[in-house]
C-alpha positions as CSV (number, residue, x, y, z in Angstrom):
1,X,-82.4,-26.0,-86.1
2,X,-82.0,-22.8,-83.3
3,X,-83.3,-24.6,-80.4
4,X,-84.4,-21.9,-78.5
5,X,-87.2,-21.0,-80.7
6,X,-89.0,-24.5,-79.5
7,X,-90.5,-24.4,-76.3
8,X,-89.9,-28.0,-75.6
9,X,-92.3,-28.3,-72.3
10,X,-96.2,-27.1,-71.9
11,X,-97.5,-27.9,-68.0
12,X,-101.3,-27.6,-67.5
13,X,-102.5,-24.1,-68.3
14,X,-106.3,-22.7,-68.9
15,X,-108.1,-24.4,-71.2
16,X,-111.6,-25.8,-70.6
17,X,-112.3,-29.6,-71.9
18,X,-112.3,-32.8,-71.3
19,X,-109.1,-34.0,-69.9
20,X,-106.0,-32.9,-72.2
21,X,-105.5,-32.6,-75.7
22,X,-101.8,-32.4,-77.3
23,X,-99.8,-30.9,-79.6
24,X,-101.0,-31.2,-83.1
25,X,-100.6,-30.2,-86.7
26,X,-96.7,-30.4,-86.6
27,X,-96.0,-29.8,-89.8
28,X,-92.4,-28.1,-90.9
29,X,-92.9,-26.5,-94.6
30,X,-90.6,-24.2,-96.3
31,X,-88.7,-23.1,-93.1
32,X,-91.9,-23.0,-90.7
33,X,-92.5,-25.4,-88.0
34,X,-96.4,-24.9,-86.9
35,X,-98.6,-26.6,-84.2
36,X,-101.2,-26.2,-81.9
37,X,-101.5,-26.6,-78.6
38,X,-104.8,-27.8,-77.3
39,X,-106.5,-27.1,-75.3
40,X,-105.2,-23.9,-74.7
41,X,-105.8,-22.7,-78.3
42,X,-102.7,-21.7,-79.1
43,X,-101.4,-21.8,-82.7
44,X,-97.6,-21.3,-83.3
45,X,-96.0,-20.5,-86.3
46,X,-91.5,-20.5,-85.8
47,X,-89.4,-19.4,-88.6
48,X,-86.7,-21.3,-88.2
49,X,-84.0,-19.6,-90.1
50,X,-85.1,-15.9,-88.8
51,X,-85.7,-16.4,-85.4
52,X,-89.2,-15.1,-85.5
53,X,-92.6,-16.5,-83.6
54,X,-95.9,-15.9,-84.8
55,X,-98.8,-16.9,-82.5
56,X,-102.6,-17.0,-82.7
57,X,-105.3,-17.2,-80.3
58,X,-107.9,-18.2,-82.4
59,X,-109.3,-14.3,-81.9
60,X,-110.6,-14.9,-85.6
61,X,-113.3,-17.0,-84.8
62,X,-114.5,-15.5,-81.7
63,X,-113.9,-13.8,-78.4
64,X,-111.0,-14.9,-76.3
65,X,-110.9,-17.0,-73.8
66,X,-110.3,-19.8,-76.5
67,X,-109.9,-23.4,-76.2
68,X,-109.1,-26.2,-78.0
69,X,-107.9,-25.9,-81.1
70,X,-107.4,-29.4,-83.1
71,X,-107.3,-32.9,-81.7
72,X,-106.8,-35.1,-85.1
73,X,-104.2,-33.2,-86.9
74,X,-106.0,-31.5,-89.7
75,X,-103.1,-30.0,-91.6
76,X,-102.3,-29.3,-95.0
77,X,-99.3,-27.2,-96.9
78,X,-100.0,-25.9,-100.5
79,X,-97.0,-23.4,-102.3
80,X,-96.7,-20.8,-99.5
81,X,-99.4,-21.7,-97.6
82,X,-100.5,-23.8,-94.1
83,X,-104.0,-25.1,-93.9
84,X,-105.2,-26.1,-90.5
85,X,-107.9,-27.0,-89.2
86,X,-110.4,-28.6,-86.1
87,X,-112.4,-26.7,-83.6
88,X,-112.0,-24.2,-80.9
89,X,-114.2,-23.0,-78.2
90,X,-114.5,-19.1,-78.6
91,X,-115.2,-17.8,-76.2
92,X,-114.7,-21.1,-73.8
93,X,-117.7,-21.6,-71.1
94,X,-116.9,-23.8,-68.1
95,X,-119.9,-24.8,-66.7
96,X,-118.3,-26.5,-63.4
97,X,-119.3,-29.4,-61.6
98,X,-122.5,-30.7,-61.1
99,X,-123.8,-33.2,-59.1
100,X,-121.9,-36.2,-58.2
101,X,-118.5,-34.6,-59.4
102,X,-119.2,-34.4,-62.5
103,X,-118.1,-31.2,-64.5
104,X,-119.1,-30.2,-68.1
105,X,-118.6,-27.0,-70.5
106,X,-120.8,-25.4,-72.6
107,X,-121.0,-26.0,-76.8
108,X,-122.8,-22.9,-77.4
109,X,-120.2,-21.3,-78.7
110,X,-117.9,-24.6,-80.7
111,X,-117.1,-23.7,-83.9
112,X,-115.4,-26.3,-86.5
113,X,-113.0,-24.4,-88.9
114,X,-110.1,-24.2,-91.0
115,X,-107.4,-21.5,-91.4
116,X,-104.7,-20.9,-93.6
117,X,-101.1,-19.0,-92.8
118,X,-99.1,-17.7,-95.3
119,X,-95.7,-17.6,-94.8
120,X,-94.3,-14.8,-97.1
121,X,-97.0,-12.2,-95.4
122,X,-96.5,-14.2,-91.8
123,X,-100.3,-13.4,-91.7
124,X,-103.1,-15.2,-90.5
125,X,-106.8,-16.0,-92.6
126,X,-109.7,-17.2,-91.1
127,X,-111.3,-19.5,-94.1
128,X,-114.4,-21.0,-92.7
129,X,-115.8,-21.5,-89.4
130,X,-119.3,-23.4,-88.7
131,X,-121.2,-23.8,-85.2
132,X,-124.4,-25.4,-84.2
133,X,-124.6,-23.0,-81.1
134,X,-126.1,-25.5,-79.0
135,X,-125.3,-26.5,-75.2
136,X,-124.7,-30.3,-75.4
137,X,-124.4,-30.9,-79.3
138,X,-121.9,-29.7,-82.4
139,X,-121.2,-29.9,-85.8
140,X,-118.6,-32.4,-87.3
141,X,-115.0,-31.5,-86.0
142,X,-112.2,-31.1,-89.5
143,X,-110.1,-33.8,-88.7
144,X,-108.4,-34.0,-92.0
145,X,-107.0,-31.6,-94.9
146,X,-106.4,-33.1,-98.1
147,X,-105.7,-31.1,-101.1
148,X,-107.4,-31.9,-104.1
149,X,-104.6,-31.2,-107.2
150,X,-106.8,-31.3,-109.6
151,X,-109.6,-28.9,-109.0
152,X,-107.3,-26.7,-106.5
153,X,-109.3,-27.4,-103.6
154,X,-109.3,-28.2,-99.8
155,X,-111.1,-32.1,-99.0
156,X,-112.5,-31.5,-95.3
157,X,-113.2,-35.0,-93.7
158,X,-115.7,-34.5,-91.0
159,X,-116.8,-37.5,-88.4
160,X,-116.5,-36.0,-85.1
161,X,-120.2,-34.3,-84.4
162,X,-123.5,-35.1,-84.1
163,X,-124.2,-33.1,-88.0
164,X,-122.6,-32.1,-90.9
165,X,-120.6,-35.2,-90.8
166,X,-118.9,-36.5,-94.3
167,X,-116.6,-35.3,-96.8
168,X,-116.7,-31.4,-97.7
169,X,-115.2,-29.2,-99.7
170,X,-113.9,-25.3,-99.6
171,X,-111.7,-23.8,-102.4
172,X,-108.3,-22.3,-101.2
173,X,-109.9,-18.9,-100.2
174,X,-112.8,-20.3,-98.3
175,X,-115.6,-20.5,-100.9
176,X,-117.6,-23.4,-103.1
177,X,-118.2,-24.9,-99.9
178,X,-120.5,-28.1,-100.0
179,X,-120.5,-31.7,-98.9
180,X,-119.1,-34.3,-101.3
181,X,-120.0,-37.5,-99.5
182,X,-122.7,-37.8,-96.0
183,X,-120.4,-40.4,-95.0
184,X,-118.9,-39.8,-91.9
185,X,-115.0,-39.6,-91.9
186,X,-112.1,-39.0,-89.7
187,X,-108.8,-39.8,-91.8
188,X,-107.7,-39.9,-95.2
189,X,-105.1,-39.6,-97.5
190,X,-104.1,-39.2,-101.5
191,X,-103.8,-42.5,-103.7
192,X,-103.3,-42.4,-107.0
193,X,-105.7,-39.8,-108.3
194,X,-108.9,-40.3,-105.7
195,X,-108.4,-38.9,-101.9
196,X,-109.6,-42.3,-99.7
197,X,-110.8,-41.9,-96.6
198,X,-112.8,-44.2,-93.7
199,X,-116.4,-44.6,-93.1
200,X,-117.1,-44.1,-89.2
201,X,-121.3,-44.7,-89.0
202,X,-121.0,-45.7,-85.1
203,X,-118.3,-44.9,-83.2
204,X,-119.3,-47.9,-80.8
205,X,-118.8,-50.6,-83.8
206,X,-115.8,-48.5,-85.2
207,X,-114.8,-48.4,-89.3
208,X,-117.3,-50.0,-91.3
209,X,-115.5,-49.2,-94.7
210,X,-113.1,-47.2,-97.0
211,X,-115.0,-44.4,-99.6
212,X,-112.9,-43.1,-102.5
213,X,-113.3,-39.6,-103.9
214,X,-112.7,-39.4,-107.8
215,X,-110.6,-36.2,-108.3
216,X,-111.2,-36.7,-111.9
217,X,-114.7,-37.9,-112.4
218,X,-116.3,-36.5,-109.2
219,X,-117.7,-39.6,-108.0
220,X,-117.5,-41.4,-104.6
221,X,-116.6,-45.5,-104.2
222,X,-117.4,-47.1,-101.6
223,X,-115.9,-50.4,-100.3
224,X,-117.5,-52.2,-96.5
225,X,-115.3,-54.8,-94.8
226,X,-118.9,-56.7,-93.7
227,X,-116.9,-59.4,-92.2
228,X,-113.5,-58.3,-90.9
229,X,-112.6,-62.1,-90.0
230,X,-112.9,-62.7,-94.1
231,X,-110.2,-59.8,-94.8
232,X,-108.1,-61.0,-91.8
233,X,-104.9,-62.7,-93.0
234,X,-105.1,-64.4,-89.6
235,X,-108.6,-65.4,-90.2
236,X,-110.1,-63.5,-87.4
237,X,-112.4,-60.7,-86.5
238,X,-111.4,-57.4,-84.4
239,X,-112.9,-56.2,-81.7
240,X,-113.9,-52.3,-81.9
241,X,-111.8,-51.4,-85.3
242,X,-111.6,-47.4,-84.6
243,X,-110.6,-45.3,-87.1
244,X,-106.8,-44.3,-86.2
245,X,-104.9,-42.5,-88.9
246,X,-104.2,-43.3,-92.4
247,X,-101.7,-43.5,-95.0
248,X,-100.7,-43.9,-98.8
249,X,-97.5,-45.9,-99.7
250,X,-96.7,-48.5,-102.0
251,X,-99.3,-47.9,-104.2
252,X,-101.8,-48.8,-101.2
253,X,-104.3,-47.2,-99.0
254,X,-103.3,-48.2,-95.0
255,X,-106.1,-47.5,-92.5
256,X,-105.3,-48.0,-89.4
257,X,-107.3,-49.1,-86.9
258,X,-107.7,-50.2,-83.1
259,X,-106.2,-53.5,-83.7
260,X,-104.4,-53.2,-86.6
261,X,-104.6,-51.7,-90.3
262,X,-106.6,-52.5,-93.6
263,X,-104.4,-52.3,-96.0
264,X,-104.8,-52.8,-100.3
265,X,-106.8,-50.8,-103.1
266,X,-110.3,-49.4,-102.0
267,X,-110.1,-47.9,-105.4
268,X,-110.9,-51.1,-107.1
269,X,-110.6,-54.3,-105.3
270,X,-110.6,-56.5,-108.2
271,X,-106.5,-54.7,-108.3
272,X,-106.0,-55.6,-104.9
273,X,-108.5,-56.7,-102.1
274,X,-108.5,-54.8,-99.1
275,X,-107.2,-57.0,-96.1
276,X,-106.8,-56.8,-92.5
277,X,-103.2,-57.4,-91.0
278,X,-103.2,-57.4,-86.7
279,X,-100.9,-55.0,-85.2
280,X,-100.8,-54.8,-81.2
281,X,-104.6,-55.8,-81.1
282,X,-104.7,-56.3,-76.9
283,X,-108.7,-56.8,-77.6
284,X,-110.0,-55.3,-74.2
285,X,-108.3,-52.4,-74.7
286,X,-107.7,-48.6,-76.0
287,X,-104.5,-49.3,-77.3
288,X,-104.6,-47.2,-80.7
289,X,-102.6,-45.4,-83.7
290,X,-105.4,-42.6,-82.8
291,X,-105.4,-38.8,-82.6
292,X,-101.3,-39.5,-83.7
293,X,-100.0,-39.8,-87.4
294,X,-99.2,-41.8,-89.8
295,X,-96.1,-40.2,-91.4
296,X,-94.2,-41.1,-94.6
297,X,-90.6,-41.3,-94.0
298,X,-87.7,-42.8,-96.2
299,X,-90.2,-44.6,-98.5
300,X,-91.4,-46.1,-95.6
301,X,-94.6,-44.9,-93.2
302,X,-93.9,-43.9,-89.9
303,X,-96.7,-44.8,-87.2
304,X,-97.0,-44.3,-83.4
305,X,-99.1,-46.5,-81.3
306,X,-100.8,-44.9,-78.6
307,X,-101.4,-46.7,-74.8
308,X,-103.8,-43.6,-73.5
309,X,-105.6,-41.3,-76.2
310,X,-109.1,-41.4,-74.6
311,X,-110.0,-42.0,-70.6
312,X,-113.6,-42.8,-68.7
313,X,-112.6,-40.9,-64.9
314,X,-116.4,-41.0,-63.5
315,X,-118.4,-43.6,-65.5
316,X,-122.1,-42.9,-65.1
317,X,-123.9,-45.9,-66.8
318,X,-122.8,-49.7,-67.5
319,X,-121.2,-49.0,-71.3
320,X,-118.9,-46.3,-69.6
321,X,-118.1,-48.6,-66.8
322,X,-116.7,-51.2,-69.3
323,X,-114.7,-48.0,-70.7
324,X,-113.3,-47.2,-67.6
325,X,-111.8,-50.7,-67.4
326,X,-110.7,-50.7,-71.0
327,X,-109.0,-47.1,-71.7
328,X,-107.5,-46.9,-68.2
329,X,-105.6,-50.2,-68.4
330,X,-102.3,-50.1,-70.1
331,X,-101.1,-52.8,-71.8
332,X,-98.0,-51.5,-72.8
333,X,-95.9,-48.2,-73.6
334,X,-96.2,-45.9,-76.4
335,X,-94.8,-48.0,-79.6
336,X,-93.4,-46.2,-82.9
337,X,-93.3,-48.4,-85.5
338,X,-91.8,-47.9,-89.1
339,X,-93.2,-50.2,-91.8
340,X,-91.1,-50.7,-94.7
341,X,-92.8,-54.0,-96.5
342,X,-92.5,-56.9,-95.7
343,X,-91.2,-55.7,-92.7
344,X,-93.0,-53.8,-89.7
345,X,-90.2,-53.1,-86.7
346,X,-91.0,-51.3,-83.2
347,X,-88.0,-48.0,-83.6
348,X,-89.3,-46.3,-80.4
349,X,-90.6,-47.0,-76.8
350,X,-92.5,-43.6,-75.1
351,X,-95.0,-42.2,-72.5
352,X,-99.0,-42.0,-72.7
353,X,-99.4,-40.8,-76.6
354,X,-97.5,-39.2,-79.2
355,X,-100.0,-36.9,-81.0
356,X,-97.5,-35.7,-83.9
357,X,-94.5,-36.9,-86.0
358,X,-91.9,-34.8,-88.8
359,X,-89.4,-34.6,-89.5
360,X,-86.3,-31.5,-89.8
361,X,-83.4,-32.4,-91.2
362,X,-81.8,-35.5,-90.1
363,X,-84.3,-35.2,-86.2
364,X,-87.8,-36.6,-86.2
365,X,-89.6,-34.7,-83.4
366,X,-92.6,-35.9,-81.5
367,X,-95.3,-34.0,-79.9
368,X,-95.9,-36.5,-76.7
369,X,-98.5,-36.2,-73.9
370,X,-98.8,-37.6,-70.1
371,X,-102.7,-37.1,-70.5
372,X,-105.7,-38.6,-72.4
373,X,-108.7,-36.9,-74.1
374,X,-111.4,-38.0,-71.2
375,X,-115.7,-38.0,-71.7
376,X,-118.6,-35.9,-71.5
377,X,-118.5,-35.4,-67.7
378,X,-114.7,-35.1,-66.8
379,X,-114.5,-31.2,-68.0
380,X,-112.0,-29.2,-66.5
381,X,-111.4,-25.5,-66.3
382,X,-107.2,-26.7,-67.5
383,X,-105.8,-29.0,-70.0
384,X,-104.5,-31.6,-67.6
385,X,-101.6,-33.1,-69.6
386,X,-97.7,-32.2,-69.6
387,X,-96.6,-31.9,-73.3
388,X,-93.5,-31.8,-74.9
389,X,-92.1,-31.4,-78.0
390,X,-88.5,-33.8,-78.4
391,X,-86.6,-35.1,-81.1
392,X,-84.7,-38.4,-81.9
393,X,-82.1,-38.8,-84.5
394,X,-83.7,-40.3,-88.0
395,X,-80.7,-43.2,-87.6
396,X,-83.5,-45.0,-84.7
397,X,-85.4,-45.9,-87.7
398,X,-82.9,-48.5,-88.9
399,X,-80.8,-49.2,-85.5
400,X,-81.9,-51.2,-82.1
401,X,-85.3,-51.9,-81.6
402,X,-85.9,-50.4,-77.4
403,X,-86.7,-53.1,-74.5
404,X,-90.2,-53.8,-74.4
405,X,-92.8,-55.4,-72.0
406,X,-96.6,-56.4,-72.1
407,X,-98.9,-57.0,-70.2
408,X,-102.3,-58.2,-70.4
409,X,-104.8,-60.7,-68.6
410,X,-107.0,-63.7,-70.0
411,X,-109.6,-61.5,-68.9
412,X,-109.1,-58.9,-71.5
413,X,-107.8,-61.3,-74.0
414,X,-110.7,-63.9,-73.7
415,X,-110.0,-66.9,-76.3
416,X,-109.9,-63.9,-79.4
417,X,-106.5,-63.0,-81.2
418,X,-104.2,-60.8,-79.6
419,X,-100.8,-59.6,-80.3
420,X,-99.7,-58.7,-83.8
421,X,-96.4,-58.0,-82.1
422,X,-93.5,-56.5,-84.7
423,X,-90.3,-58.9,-83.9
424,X,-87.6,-57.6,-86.2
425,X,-84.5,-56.3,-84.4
426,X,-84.5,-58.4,-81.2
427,X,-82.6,-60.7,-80.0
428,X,-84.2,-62.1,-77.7
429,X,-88.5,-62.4,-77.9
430,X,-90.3,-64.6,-74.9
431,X,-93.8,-64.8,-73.8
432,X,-94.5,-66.0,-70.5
433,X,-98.2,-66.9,-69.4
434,X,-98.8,-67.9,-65.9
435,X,-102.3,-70.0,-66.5
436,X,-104.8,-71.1,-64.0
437,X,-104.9,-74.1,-66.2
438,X,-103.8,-77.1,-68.9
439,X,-105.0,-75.2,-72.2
440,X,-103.0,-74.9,-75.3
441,X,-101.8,-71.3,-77.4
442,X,-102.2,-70.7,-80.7
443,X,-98.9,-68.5,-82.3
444,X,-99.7,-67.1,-85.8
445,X,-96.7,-66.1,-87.6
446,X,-96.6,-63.2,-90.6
447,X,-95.2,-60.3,-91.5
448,X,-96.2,-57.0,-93.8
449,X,-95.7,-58.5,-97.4
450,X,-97.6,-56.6,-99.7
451,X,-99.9,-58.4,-101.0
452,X,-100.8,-59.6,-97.5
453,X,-100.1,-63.1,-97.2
454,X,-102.1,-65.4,-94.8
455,X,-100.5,-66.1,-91.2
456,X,-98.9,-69.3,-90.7
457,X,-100.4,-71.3,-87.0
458,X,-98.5,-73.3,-84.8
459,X,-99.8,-74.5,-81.2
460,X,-98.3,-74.8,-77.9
461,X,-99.3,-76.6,-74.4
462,X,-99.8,-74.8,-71.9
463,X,-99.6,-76.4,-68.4
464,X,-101.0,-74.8,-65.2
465,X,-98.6,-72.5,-64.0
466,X,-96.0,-70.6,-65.4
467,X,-95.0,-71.6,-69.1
468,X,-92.2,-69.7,-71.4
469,X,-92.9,-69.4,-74.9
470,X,-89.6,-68.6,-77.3
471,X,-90.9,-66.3,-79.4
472,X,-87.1,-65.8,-81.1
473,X,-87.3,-68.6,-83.5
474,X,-90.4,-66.4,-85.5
475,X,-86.6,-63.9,-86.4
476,X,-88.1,-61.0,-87.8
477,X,-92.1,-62.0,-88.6
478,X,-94.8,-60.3,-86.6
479,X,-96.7,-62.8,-83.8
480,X,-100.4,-62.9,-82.7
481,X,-102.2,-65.3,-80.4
482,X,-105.1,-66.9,-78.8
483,X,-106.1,-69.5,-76.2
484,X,-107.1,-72.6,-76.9
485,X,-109.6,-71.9,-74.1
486,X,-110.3,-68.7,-72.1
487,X,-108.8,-68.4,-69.2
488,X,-109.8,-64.9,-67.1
489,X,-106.9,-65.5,-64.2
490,X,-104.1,-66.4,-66.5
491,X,-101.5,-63.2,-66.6
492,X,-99.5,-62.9,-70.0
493,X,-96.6,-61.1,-70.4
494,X,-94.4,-60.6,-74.1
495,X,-91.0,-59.7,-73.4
496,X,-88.8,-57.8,-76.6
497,X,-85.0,-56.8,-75.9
């Protein structure tokens, strides 16, 4: 790869929304490596082999100055062609601050849309756009591209908006547009011949369920978790399942979620029931495999776990006050982690969020971020994040897990499961609670065997004071826990080196 094409470093620049968005779409397809930079609106297309840059402004869809961009990673590649997708301010109005601090922008002019870039011309086609053209309101963000073999056709999922949410459809020069399913959906992916995808109805109670499109037959299934603790392997419910990103390996669809991923065949459960495996669930927390990706790599899927994707600054009514507490404490660093059942091991320790993965050659680079995506009323006239663009040799996936700390608090934990904590690789795995009281810790041991296999419990005393859990006996399982009793002072902290 000529290195000098990448610009490895974006500071805050001009860009009008809330807080920071990222670097997504990284895709690398027949000698192109594309992104876009958000929120500055700026879509990049490098030709690797000929030294050659193409950008774009988003002029297409209106007047510059442009922002945003995409903020899910809706990106497709078909023959010689890059689909991608999202939204984009154009032109961009700042509205500035307000009373009490608080700043907002204008939606008048947000359009949703999707693109595509053809390599061989190096040129640039606007396919659809869509806005609402209102102040405070939009229509449904594309936060995924799935293309649709059979009929030659894009699948839009569309959950981010207040309408025009669900699955849609365009064909590959922008036309037959129509919704398939008024489900609202953020991620999806291929399995077998059906594109699956999640069901978001609230975004405050998070996934409800998996629907199915039928490339074949047309026809939509849908499968609801109801009760989460049922599909639980550890028995369980999670606390605020948002939609992350989602896969296809294995013959399975994964959805992951805040707290872990569902994982089976939505398709037809009688196959294989859909169940719920924990992965760093720190309960009172943002801690997420959101506004990332979920990449497959070696056979294996490649996932990152984000510690900041979405900030509360200036809270204005009691549910954003609880926010504030929740996506501004962090738990832990940035966690890659590559699953390869029955094994799920931690290959990479980073910063705030990693917003893209792929991978060139024998390098996997990562689109990283300082800065979260904030709310309603934290609008800035710049994107307030530093991003980068850095890549790690493909040999991390299968050498020495990084050093790792957590931290979290009975208070965010209450007496609910936490953990789901990847152990393979380490040589040493402790957790240490300092506990304001005689109680007792429940350690649920499993790993990623497909079919998922219920979690095995064994239970500890805790005394008052400072206890030390080995956690290096559980070799190369994945751990969760809970307290026998909650205990708000006690401070927890999982120790991985």
């Amino acid at each position: 790869m000529k290195k000098h094409l990448l610009e490895y470093f974006y500071s805050p620049r001009y860009g009008p929304e809330w807080g920071s968005g990222g670097i997504f779409g990284l895709k690398y397809h027949r000698g192109v490596l594309y992104y876009t930079l958000a929120f500055e609106a700026i879509a990049s297309f490098i030709h690797i082999n000929e030294e050659h840059v193409r950008r774009y402004r988003f002029e297409q869809v209106g007047p510059l100055p442009t922002s945003g961009g995409d903020t899910y990673n809706a990106v497709e590649a078909v023959d010689d062609t890059i689909y991608f997708g999202g939204w984009v301010h154009a032109p961009v109005i700042y509205r500035g601050r307000e009373a009490e601090s608080m700043a907002t922008i204008s939606f008048v002019n947000k359009y949703s849309h999707v693109h595509a870039y053809s390599i061989a011309e190096d040129s640039i086609t606007l396919l659809w756009k869509e806005s609402l053209h209102s102040e405070t309101d939009w229509v449904g963000e594309v936060s995924e591209i799935v293309y649709d073999g059979v009929s030659d056709r894009l699948i839009l999922a569309r959950g981010d908006g207040m309408i025009n949410l669900g699955l849609y459809q365009i064909d590959r020069k922008g036309g037959s547009y129509k919704q398939l399913s008024p489900k609202p959906a953020l991620k999806g992916a291929q399995l077998y011949d059906h594109a699956c995808f999640d069901i978001l109805e609230s975004w405050v109670q998070g996934a409800s369920g998996i629907q199915c499109l039928d490339l074949v037959e047309g026809r939509i299934r849908y499968t609801y978790f109801s009760s989460t603790a049922r599909r639980s392997i550890d028995g369980s419910d999670v606390l605020w399942p948002l939609t992350g990103v989602a896969a296809s390996a294995y013959g399975r669809f994964f959805l992951f979620v805040r707290g872990g991923v569902f994982v089976g065949n939505p398709i037809d459960e009688s196959i294989e029931e859909v169940k719920f495996i924990r992965l760093l669930d720190f309960v009172k927390s943002g801690y997420n495999a959101r506004r990332t990706m979920a990449k497959p790599v070696g056979g294996g899927v490649l996932v990152a776990f984000n510690a900041f994707t979405e900030n509360i600054v200036r809270p204005t009514n009691e549910f954003e006050k609880m926010l504030f507490a929740v996506t501004n404490t962090i738990v832990a660093p940035s966690l890659l982690v590559y699953i390869t059942p029955p094994t799920a091991r931690i290959v990479g320790a980073f910063g705030a969020r990693v917003t893209g993965i792929e991978v060139m050659g024998g390098e996997i680079l990562l689109a990283c971020n300082t800065m979260a995506n904030s709310g309603r009323y934290d609008a800035q006239p710049i994107d307030a994040g530093y991003r980068t663009i850095m890549s790690v040799p493909t040999s991390i996936l299968n050498s020495q897990p990084p050093p790792v700390r957590i931290s979290v608090t009975g208070l965010q934990v209450e007496d609910k499961v936490f953990g789901g904590i990847p152990l393979a690789g380490y040589r040493e795995a402790r957790l240490v609670i300092r506990s304001s009281k005689s109680n007792t810790l429940n350690v649920f041991e499993y790993d990623f065997s497909l079919p998922p296999q219920q979690a095995q419990r064994d239970v500890e005393k805790i005394s008052m004071g400072k206890n030390v859990v080995d956690l290096s006996r559980y070799g190369n399982a994945i751990v969760s826990f809970r307290l026998g009793e909650p205990d708000p002072g006690a401070v927890i902290h999982i120790d991985l080196a």
